[in-house]
N, CA, C and O atoms as a MOPAC input file, in Angstrom:
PM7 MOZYME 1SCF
protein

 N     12.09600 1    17.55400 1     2.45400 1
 C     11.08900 1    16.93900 1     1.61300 1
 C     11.12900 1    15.42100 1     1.81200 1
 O     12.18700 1    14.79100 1     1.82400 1
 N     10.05500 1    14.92800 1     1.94900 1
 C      9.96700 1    13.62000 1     2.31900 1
 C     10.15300 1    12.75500 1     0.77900 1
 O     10.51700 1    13.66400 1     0.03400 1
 N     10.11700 1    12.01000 1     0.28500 1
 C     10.38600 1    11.13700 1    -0.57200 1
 C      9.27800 1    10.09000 1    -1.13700 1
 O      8.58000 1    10.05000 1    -2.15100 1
 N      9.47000 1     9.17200 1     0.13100 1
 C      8.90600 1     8.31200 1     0.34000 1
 C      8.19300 1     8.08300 1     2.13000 1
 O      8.88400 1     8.04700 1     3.14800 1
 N      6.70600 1     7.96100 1     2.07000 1
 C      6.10300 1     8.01900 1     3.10100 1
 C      5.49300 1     6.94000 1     4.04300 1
 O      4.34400 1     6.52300 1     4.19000 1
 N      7.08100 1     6.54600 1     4.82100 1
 C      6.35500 1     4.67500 1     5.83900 1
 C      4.73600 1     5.59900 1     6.55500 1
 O      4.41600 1     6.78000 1     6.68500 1
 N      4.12800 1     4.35000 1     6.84300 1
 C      3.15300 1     4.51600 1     7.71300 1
 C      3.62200 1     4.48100 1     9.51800 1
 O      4.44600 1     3.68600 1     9.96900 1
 N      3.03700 1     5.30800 1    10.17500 1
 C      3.37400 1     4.50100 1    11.74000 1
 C      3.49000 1     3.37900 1    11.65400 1
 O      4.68000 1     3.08700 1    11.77200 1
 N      2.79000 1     2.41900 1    11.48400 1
 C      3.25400 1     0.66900 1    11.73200 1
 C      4.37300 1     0.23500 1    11.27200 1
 O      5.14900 1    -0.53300 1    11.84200 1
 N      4.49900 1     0.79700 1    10.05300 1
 C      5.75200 1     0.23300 1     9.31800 1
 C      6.99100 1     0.93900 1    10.09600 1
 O      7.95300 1     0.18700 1    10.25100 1
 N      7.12700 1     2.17300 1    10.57900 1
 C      7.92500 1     2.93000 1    11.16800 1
 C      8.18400 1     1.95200 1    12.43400 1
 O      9.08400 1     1.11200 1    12.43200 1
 N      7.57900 1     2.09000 1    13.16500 1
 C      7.64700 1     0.83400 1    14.53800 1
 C      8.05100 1     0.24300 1    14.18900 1
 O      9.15000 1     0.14600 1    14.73500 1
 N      7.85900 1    -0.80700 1    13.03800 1
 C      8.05500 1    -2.41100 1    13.30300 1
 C     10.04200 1    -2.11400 1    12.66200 1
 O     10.89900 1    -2.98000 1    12.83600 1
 N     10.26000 1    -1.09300 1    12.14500 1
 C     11.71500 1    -0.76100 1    11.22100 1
 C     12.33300 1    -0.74600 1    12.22300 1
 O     13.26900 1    -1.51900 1    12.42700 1
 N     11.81300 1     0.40400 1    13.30400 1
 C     12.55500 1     0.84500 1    14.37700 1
 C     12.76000 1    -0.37100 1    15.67400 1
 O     13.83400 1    -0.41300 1    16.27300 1
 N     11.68800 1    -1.28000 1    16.00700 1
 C     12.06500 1    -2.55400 1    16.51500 1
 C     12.47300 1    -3.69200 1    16.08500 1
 O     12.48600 1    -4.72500 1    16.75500 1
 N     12.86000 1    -3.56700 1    14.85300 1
 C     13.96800 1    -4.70500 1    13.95500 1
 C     12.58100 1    -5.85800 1    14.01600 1
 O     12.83200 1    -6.98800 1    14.43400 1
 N     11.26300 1    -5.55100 1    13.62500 1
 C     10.50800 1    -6.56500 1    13.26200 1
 C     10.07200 1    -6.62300 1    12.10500 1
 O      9.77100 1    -5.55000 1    11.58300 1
 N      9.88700 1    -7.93500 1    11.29400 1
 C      9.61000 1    -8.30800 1     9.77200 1
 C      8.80400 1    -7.07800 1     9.27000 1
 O      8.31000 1    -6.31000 1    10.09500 1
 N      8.68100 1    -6.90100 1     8.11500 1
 C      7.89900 1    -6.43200 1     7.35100 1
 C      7.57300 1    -6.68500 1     6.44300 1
 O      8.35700 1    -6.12900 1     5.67500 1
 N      6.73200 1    -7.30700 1     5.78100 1
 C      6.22400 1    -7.53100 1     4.57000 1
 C      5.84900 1    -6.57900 1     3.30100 1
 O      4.90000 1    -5.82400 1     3.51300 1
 N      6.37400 1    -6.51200 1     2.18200 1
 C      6.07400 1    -5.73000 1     1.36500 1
 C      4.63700 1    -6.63200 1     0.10200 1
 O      4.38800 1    -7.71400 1    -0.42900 1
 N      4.10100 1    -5.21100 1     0.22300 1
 C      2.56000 1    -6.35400 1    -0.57400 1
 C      2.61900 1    -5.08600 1    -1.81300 1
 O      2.72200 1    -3.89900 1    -1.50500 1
 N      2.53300 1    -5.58700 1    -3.28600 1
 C      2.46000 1    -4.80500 1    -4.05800 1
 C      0.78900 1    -4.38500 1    -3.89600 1
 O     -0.05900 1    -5.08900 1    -3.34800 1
 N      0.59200 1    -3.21100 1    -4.44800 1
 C     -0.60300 1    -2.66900 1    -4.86300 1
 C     -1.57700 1    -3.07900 1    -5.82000 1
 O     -2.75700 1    -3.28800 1    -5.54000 1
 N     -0.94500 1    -3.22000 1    -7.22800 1
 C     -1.67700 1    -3.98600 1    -8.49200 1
 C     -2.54000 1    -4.29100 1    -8.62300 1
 O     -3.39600 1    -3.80400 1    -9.36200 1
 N     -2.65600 1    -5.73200 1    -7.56000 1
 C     -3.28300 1    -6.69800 1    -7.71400 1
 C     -4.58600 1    -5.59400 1    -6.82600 1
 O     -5.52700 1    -5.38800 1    -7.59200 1
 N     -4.75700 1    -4.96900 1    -5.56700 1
 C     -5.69000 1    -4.29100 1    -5.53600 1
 C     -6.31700 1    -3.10400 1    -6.19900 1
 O     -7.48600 1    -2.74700 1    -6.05000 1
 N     -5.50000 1    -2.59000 1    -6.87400 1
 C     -6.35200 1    -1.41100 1    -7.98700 1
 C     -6.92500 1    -1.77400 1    -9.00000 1
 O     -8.00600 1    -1.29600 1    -9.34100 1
 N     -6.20700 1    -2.81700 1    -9.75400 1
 C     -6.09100 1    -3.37500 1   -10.81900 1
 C     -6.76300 1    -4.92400 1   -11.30000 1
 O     -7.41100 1    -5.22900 1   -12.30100 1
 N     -6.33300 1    -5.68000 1   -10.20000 1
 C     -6.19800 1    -6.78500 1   -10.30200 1
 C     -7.27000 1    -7.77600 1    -9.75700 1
 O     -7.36800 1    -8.94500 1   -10.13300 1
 N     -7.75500 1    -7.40900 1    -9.18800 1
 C     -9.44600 1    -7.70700 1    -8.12000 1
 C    -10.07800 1    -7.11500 1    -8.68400 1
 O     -9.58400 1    -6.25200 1    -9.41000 1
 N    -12.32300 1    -7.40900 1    -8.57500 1
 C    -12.60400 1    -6.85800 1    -8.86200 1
 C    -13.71300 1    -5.79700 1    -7.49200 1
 O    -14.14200 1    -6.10400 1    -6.37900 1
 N    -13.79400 1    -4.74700 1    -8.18400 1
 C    -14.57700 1    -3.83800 1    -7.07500 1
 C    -16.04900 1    -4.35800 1    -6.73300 1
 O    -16.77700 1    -4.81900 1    -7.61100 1
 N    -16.46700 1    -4.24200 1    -5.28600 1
 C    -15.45900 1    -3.68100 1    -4.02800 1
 C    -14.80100 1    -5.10400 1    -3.12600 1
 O    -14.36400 1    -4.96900 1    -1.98300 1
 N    -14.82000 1    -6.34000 1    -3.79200 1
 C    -14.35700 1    -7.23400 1    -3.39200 1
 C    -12.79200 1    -6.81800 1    -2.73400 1
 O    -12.27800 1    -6.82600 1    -1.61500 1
 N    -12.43800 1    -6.50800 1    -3.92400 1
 C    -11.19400 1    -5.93700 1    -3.89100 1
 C    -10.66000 1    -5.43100 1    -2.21300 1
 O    -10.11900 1    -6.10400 1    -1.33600 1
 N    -10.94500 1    -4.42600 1    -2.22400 1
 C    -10.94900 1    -3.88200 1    -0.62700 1
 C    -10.47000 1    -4.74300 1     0.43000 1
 O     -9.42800 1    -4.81700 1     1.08100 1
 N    -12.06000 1    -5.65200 1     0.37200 1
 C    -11.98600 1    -6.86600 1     1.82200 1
 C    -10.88900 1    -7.69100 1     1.32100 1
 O    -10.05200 1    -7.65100 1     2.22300 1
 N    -10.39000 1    -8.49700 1     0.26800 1
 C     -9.26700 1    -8.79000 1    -0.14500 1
 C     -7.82400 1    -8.53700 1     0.21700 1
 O     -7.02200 1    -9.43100 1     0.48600 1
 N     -7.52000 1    -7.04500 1     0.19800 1
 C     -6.70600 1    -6.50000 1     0.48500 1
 C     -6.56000 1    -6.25700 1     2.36800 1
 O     -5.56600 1    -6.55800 1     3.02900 1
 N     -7.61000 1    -5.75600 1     2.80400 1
 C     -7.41000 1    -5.75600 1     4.42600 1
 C     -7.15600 1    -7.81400 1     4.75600 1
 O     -6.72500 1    -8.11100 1     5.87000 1
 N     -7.33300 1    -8.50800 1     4.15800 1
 C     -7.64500 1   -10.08100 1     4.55100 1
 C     -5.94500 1   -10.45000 1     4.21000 1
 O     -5.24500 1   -11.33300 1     4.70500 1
 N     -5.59500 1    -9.38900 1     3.15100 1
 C     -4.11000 1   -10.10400 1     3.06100 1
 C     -3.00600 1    -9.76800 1     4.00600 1
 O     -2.11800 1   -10.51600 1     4.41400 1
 N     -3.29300 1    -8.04400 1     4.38500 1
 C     -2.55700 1    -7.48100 1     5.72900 1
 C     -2.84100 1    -8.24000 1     6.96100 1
 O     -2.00600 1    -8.52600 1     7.81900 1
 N     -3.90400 1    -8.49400 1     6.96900 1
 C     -4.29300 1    -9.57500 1     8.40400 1
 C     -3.41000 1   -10.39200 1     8.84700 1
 O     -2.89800 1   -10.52000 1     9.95900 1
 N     -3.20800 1   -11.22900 1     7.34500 1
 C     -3.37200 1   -12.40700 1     7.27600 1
 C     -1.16100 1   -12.64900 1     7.72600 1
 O     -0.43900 1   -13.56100 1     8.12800 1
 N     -0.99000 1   -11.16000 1     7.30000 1
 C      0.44200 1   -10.90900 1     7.94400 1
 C      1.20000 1   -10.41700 1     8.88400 1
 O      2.39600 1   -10.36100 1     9.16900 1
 N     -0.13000 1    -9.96800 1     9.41900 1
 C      0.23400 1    -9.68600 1    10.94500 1
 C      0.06500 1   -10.56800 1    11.56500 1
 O      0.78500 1   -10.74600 1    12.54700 1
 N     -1.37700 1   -11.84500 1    11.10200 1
 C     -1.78600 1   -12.98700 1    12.47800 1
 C     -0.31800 1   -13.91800 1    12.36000 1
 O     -0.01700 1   -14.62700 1    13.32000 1
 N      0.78300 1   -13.86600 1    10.85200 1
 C      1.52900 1   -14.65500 1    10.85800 1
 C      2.83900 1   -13.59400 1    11.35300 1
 O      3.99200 1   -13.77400 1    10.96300 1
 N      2.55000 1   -12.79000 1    12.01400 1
 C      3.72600 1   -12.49100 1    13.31500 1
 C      4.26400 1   -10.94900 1    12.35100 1
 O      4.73200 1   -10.18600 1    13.19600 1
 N      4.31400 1   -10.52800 1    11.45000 1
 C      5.21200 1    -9.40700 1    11.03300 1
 C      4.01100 1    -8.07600 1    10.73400 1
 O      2.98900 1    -8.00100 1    11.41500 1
 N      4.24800 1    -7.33800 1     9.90900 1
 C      3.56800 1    -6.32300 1     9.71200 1
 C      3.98100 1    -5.93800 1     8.27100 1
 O      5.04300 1    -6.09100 1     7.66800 1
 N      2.70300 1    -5.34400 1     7.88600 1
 C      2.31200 1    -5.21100 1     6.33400 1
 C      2.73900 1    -4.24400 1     5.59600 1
 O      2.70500 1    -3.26400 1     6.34100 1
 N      3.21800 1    -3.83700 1     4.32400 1
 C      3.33300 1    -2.63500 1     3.83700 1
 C      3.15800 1    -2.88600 1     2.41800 1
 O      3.85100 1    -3.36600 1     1.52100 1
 N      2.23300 1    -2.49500 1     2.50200 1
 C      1.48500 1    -1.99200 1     0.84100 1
 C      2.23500 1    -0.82800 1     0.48800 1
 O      2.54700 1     0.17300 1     1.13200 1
 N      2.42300 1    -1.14800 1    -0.54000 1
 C      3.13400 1    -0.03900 1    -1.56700 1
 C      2.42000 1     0.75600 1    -2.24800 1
 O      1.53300 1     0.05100 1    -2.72800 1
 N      2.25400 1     1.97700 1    -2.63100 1
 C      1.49500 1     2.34300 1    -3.18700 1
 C      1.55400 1     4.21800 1    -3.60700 1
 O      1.91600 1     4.97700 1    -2.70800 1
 N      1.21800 1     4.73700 1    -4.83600 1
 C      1.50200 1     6.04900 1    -4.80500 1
 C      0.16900 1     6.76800 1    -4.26900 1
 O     -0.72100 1     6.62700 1    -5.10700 1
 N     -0.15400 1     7.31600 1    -3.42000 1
 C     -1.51800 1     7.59600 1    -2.98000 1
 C     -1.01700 1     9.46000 1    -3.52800 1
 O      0.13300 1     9.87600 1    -3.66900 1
 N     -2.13900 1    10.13100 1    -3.70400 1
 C     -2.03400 1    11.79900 1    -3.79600 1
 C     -0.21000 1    12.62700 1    -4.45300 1
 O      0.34400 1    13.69300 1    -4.18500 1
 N      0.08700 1    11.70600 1    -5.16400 1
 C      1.45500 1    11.51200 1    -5.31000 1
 C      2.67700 1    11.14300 1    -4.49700 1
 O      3.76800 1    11.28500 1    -5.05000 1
 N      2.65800 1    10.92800 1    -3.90800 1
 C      3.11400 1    10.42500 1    -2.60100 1
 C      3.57600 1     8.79100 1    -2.35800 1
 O      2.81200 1     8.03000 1    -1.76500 1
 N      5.00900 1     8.29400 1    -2.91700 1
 C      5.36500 1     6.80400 1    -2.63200 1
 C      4.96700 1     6.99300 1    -0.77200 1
 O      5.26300 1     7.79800 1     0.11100 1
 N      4.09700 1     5.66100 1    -0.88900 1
 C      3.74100 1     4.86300 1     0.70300 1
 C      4.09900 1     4.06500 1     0.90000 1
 O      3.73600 1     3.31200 1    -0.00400 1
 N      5.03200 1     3.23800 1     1.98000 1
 C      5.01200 1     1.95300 1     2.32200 1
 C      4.45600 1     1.92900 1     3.71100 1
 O      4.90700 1     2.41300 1     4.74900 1
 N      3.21200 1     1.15100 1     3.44300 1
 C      2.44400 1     0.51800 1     4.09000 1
 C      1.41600 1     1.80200 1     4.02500 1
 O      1.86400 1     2.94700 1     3.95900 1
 N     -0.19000 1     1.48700 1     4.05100 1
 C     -0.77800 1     2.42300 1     3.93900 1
 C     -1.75900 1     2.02500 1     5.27300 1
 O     -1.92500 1     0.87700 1     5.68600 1
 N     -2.41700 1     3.35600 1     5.89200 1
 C     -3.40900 1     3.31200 1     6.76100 1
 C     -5.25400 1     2.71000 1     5.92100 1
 O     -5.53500 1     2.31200 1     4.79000 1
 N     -5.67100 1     2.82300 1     6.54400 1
 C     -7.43700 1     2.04200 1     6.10200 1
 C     -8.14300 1     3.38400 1     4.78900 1
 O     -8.93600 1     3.03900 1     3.91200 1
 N     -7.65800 1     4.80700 1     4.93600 1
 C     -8.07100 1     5.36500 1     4.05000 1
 C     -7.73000 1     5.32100 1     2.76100 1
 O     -8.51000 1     5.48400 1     1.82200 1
 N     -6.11500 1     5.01300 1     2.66100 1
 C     -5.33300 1     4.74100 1     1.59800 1
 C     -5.91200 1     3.53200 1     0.37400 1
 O     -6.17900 1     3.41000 1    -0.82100 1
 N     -5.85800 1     2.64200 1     1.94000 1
 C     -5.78800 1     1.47700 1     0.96600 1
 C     -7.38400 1     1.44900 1     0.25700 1
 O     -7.45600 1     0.99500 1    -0.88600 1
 N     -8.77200 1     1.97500 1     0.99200 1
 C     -9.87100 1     2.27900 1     0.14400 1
 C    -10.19800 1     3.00200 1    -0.64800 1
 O    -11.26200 1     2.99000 1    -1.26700 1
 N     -8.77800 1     4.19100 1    -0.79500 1
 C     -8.69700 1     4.96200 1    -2.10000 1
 C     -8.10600 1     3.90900 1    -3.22000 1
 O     -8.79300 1     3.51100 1    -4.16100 1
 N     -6.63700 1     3.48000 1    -2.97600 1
 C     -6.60600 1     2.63100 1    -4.36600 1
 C     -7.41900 1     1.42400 1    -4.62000 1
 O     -7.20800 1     0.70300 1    -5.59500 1
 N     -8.61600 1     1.13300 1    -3.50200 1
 C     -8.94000 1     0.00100 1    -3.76700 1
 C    -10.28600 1     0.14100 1    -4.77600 1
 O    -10.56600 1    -0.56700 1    -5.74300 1
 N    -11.11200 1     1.43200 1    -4.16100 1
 C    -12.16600 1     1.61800 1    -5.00300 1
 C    -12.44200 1     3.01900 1    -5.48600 1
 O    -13.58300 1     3.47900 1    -5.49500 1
 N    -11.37400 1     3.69600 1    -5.89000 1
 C    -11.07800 1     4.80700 1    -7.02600 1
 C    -10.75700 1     4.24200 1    -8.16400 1
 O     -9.79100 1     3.50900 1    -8.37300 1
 N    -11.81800 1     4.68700 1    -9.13000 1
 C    -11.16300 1     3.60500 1   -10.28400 1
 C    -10.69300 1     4.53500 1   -11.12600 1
 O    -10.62800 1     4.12900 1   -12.28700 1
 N    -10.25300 1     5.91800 1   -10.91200 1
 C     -9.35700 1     6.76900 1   -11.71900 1
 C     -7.85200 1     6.53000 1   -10.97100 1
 O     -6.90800 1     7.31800 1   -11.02200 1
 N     -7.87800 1     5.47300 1   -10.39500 1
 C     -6.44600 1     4.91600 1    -9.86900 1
 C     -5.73900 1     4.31700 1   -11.02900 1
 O     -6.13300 1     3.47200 1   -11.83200 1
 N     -3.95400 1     5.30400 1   -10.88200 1
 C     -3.35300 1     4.50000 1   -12.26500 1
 C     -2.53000 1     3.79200 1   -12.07100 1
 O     -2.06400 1     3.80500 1   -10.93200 1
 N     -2.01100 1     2.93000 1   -12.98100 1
 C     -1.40300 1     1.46800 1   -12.68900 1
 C      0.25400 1     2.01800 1   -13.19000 1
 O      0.41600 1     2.28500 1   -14.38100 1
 N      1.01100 1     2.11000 1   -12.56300 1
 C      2.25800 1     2.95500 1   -12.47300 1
 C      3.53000 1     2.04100 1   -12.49600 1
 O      3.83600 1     1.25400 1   -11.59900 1
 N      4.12200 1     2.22700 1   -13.48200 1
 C      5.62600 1     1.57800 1   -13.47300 1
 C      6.51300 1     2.66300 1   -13.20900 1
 O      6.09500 1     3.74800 1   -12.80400 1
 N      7.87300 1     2.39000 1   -13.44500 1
 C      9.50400 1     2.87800 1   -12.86700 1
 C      9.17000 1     3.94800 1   -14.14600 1
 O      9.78000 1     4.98800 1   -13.90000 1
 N      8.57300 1     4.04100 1   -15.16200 1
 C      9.08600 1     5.04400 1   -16.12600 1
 C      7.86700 1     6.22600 1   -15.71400 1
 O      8.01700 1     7.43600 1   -15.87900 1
 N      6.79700 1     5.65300 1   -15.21700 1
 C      5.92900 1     7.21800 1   -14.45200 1
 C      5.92600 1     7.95300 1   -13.58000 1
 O      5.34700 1     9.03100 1   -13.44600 1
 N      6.83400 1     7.19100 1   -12.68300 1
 C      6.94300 1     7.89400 1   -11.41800 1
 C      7.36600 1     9.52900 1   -11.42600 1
 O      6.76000 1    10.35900 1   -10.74900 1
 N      8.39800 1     9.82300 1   -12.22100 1
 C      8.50500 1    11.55200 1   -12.19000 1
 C      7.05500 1    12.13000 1   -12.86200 1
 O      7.03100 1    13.35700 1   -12.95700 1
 N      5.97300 1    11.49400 1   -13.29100 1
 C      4.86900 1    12.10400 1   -13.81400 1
 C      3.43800 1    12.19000 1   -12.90800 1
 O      2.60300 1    13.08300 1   -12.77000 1
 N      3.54800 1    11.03100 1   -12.44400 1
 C      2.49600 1    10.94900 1   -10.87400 1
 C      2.97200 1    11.59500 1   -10.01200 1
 O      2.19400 1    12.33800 1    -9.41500 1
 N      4.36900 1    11.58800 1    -9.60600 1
 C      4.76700 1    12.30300 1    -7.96500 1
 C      4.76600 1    13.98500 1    -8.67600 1
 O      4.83900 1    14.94300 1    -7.90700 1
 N      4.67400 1    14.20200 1   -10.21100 1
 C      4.37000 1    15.92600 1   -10.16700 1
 C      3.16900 1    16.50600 1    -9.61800 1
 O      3.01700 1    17.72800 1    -9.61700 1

């Protein structure tokens, strides 16, 4: 059983000892507003790869902890707005 689910990129960049950036989610489900939000979020991964490392959004997608999400992911939490805003005490209730 998997746990927690890297993306290919993030897997690569682990496995070639290159940076990774961790980007919370929040601020795109939550925290932006729709569908700004979205282009926001792809502009901040960019914006960490053009500065040399690679991105990983965090995020519980279909119950499922992600680090780093692919382009479908991140336009589910970006413009699903039955997306929930999840702390350390929900997690055994989302990943059911």
């Amino acid at each position: 059983m998997t746990v927690v689910l890297p993306s290919d990129e993030v897997k690569r960049a682990l496995d070639d000892g290159t940076a990774v950036v961790a980007l919370e989610s929040t601020i795109i489900s939550h925290g932006l507003p729709r569908p700004d939000n979205l282009e926001f979020a792809r502009e901040f991964e960019q914006r960490v790869r053009d500065a040399g490392a690679t991105p990983a959004t965090i995020a519980i997608v279909g119950g499922v902890p992600r680090i780093g999400l692919e382009d479908d992911a991140l336009r589910t939490i970006a413009l699903d707005e039955s997306t929930e805003k999840v702390s350390v005490r929900d997690l055994g209730a989302v990943m059911a």
